[in-house]
FILOMI-842411 format. One record per residue: residue number from 0; x, y, z of N, C-alpha, C in turn. Coordinates in steps of 0.2 Angstrom, whole numbers, plus 5000, padded with zeros to 4 digits. Layout:
<bafis>
BAFI resi  nc1  nc2  nc3 cac1 cac2 cac3  cc1  cc2  cc3
BAFI  NUM    X    Y    Z    X    Y    Z    X    Y    Z
...
</bafis>
This chain:
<bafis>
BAFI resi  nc1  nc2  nc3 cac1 cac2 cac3  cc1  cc2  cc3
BAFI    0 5048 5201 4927 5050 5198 4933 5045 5192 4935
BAFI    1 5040 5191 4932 5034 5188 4934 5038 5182 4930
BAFI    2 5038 5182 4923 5041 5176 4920 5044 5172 4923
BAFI    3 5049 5176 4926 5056 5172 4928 5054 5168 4934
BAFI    4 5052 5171 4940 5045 5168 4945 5043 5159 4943
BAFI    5 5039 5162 4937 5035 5156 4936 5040 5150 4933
BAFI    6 5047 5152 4929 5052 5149 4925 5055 5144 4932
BAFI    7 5054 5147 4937 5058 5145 4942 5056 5140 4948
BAFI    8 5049 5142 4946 5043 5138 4950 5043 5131 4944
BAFI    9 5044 5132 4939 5041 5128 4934 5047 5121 4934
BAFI   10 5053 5125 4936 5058 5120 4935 5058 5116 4944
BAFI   11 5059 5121 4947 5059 5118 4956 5053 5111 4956
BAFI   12 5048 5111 4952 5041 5108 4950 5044 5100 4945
BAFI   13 5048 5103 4939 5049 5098 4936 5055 5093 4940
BAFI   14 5060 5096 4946 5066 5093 4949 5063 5088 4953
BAFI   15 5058 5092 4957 5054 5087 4963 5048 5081 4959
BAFI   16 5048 5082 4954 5045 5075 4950 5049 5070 4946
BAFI   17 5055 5074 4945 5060 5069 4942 5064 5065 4948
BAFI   18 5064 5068 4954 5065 5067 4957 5062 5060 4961
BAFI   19 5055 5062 4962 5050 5057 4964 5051 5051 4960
BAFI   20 5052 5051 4954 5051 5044 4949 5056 5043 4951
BAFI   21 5064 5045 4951 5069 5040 4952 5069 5038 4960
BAFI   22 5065 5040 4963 5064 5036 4971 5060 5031 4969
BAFI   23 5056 5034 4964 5049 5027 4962 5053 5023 4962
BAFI   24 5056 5022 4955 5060 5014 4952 5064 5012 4956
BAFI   25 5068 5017 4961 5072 5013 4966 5068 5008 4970
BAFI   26 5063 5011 4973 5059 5008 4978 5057 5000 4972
BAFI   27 5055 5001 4966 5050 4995 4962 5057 4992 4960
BAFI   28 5064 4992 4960 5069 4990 4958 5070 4985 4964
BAFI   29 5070 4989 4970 5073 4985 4976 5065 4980 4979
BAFI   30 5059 4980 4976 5054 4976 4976 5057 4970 4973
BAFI   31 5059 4971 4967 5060 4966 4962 5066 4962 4964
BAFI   32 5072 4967 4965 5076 4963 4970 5076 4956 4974
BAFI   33 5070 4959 4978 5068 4953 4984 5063 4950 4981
BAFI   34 5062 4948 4976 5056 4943 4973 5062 4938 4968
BAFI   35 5067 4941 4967 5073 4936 4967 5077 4931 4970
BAFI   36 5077 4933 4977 5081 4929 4982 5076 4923 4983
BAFI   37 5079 4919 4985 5076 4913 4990 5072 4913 4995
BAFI   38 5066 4916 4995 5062 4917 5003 5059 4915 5000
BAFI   39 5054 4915 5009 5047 4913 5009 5042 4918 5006
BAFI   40 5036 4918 5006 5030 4924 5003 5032 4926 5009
BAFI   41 5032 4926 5015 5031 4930 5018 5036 4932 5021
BAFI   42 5041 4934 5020 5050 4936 5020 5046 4941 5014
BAFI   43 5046 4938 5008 5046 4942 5003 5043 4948 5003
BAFI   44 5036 4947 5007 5032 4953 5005 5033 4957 5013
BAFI   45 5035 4954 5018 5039 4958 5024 5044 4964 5021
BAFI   46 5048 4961 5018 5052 4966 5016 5049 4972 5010
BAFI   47 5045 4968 5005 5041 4974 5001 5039 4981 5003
BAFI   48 5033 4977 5009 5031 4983 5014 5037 4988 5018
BAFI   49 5043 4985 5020 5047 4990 5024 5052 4994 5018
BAFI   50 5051 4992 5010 5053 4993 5004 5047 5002 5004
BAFI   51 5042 5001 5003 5037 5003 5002 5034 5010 5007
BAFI   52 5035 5008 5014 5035 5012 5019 5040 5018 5020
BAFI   53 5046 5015 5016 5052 5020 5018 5053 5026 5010
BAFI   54 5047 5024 5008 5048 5028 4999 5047 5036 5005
BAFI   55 5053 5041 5003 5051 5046 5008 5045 5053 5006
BAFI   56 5045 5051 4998 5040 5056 4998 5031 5056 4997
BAFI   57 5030 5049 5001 5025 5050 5003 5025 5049 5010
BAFI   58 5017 5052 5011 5015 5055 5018 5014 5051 5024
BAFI   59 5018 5047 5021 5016 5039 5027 5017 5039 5033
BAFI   60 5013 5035 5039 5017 5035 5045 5021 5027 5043
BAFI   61 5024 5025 5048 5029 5021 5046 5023 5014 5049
BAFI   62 5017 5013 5047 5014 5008 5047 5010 5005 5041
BAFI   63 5008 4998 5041 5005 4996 5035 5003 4988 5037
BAFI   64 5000 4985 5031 5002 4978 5032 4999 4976 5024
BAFI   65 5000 4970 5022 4998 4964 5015 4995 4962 5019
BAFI   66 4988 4960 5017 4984 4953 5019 4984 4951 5012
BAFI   67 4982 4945 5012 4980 4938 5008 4974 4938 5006
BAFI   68 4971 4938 5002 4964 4935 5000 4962 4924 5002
BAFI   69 4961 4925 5006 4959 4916 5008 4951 4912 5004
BAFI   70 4954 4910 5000 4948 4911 4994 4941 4904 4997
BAFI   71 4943 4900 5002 4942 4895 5003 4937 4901 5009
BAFI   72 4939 4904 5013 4936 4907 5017 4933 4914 5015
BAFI   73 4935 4915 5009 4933 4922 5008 4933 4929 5009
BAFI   74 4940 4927 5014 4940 4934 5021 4948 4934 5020
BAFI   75 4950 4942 5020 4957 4944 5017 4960 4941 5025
BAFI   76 4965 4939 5024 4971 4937 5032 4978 4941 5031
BAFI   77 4977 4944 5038 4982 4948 5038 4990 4943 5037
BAFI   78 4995 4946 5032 5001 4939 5032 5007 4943 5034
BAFI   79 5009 4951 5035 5012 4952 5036 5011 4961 5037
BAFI   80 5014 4964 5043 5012 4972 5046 5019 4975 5048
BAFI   81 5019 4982 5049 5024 4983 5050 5022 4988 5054
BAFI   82 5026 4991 5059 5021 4995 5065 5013 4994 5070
BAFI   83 5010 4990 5067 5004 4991 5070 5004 4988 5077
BAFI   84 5001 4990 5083 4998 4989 5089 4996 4979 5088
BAFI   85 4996 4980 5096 4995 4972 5095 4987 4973 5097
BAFI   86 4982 4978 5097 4975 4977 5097 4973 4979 5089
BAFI   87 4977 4981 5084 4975 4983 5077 4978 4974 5073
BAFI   88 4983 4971 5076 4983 4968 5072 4978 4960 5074
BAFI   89 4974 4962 5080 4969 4956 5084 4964 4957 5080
BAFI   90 4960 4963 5081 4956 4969 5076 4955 4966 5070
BAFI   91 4960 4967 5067 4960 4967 5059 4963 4960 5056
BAFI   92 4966 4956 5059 4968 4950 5056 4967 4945 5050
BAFI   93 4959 4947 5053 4955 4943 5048 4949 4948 5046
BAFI   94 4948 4948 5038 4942 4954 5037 4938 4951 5033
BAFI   95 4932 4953 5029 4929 4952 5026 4929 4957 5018
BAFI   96 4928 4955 5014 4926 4960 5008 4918 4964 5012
BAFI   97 4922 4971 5010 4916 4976 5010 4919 4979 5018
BAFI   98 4921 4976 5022 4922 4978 5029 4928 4982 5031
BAFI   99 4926 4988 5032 4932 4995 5035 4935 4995 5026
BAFI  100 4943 4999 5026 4943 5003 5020 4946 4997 5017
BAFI  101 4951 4992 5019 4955 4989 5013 4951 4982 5013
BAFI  102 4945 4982 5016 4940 4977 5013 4935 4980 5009
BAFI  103 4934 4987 5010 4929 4988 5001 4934 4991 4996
BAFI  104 4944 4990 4997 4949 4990 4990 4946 4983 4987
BAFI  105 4946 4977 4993 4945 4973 4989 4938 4969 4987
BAFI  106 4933 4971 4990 4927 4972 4986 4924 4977 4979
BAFI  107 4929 4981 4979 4929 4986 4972 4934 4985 4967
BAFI  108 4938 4982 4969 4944 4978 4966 4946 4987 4965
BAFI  109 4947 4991 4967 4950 4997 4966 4952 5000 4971
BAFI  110 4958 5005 4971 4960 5009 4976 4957 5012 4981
BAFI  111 4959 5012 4987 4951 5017 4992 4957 5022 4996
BAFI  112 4954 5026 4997 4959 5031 4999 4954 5034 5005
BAFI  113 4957 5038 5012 4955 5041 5017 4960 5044 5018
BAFI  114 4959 5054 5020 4963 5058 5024 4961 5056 5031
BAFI  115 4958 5052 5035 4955 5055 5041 4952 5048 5041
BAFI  116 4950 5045 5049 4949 5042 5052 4939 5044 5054
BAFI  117 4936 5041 5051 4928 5044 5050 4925 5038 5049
BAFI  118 4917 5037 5048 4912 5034 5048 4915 5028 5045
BAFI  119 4919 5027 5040 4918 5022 5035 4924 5017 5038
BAFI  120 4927 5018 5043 4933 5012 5048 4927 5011 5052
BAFI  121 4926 5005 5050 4921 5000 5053 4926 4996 5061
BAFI  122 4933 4997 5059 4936 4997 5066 4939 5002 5069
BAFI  123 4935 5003 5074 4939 5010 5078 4938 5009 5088
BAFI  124 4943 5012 5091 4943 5011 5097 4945 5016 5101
BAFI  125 4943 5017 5107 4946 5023 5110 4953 5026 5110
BAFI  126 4954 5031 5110 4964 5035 5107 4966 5033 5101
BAFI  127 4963 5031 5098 4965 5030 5091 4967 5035 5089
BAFI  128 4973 5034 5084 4976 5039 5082 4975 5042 5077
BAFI  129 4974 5049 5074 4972 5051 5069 4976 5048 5063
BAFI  130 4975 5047 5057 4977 5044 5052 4972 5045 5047
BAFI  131 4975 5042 5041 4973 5042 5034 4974 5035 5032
BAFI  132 4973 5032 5025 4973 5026 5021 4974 5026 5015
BAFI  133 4979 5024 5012 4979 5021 5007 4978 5013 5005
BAFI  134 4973 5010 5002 4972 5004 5002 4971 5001 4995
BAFI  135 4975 4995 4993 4978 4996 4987 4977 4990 4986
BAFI  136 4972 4986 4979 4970 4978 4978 4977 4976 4975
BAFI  137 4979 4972 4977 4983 4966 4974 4979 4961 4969
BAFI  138 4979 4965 4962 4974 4959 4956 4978 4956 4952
BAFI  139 4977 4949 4952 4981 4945 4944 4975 4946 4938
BAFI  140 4975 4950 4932 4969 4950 4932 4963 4953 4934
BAFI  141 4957 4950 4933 4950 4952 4940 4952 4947 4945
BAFI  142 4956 4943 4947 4956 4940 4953 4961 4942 4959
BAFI  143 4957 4942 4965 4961 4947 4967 4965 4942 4972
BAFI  144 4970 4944 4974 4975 4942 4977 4977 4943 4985
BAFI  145 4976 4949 4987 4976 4954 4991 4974 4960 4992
BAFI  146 4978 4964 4997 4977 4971 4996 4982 4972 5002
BAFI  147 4984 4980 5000 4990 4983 5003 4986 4988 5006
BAFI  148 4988 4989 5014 4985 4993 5017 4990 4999 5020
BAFI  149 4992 5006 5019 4995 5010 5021 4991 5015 5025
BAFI  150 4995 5018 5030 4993 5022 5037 4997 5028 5035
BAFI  151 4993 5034 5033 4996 5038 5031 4994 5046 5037
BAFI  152 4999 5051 5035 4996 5058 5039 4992 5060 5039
BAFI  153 4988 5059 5046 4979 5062 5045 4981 5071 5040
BAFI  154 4975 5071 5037 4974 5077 5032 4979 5076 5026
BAFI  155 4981 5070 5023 4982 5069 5018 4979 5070 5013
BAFI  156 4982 5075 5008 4980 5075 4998 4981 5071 4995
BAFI  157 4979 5067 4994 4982 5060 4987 4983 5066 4981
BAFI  158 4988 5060 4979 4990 5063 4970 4991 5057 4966
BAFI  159 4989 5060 4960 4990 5056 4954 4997 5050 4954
BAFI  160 5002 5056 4955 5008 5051 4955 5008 5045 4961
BAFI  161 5005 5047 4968 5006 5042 4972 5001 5036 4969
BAFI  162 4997 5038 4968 4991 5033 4964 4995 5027 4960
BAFI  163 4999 5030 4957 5001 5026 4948 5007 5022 4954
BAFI  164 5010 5026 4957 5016 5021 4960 5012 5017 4963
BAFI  165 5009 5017 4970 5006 5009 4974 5000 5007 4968
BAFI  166 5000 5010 4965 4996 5003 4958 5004 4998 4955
BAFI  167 5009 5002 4953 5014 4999 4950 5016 4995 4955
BAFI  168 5018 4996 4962 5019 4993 4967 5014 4985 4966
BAFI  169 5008 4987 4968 5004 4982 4970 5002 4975 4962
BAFI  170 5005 4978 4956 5006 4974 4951 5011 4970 4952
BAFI  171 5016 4973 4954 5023 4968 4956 5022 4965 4960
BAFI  172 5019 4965 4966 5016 4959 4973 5013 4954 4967
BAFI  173 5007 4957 4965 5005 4950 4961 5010 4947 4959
BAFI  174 5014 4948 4955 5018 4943 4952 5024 4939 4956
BAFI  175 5024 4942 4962 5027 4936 4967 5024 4932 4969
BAFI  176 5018 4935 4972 5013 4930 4975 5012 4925 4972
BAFI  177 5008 4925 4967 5007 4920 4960 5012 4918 4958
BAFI  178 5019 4917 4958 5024 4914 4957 5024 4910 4965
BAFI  179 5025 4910 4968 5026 4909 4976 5019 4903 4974
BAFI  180 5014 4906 4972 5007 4898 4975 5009 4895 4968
BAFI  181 5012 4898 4961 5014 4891 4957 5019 4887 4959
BAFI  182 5024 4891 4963 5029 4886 4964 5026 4881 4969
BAFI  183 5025 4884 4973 5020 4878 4979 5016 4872 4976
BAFI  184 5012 4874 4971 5008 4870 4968 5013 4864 4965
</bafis>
């Protein structure tokens, strides 16, 4: 009886994974979609992010935003948000590398993660709402481009698969982005 238990747990287990990747590619399908059409970078990666927020199995609140690395200033500029407070997007607009969590993604050039709202949000205010982070560099290479900033359920687990996707995700931005400043150029 035990067997069959585990047979059942095992499959319910492999459903909800197979499951997950064919939400993945949909989500990186319809990214690629709109890197196709006629838009501005900033149409483009608008829509990415509401692409990106609506993946349902992760723990997201339905907030986020792209900033831009401004290389001439050296401070990521927020280019486009989705849900955020008009005191979060005065706040955060403009950041620095190393500063609160998607300014040390992009001072580590590596993913930062937060279940909880703690010492290391360098921006915090009163009522602020419990939450978590995903913060994810946008690299062509070592050069970084951006970073994606996700608002997630306080007391969130990260997992392997969420990792692999907003990395797969944030490769693809590169490649708009960089398409978007050569055409410009």
């Amino acid at each position: 009886f035990a067997a069959i238990i585990r047979n059942i747990d095992k499959r319910k287990k492999n459903a909800e994974k197979n499951h997950r990747d064919f939400m993945s590619r949909i989500a990186i399908n319809s990214i690629l979609e709109v890197a196709l059409k006629s838009l501005s970078l900033q149409e483009k990666l608008t829509r990415s992010l509401q692409i990106i927020l609506a993946v349902p199995w992760l723990a997201l609140q339905y907030k986020g935003a792209i900033f831009l690395m401004n290389h001439q200033t050296n401070k990521l500029e927020m280019l486009v948000d989705q849900g955020l407070s008009e005191k979060i997007r005065l706040l955060c607009r403009e950041v620095s590398p190393g500063q609160c969590h998607f300014g040390r993604a992009a001072m580590l050039r590596q993913l930062v993660f937060s279940s909880a709202v703690d010492d290391t949000h360098t921006v915090q205010f009163e009522n602020m709402a419990p939450h978590g982070h995903y913060c994810v560099p946008i690299l062509l290479g070592e050069r970084l481009l951006g970073v994606i900033n996700l608002y997630l359920q306080p007391g969130h687990v990260r997992d392997v698969g969420e990792i692999r996707f907003l990395e797969t995700v944030a490769q693809t931005l590169a490649g708009i982005i960089d398409r978007k400043v050569s055409e410009r150029k």
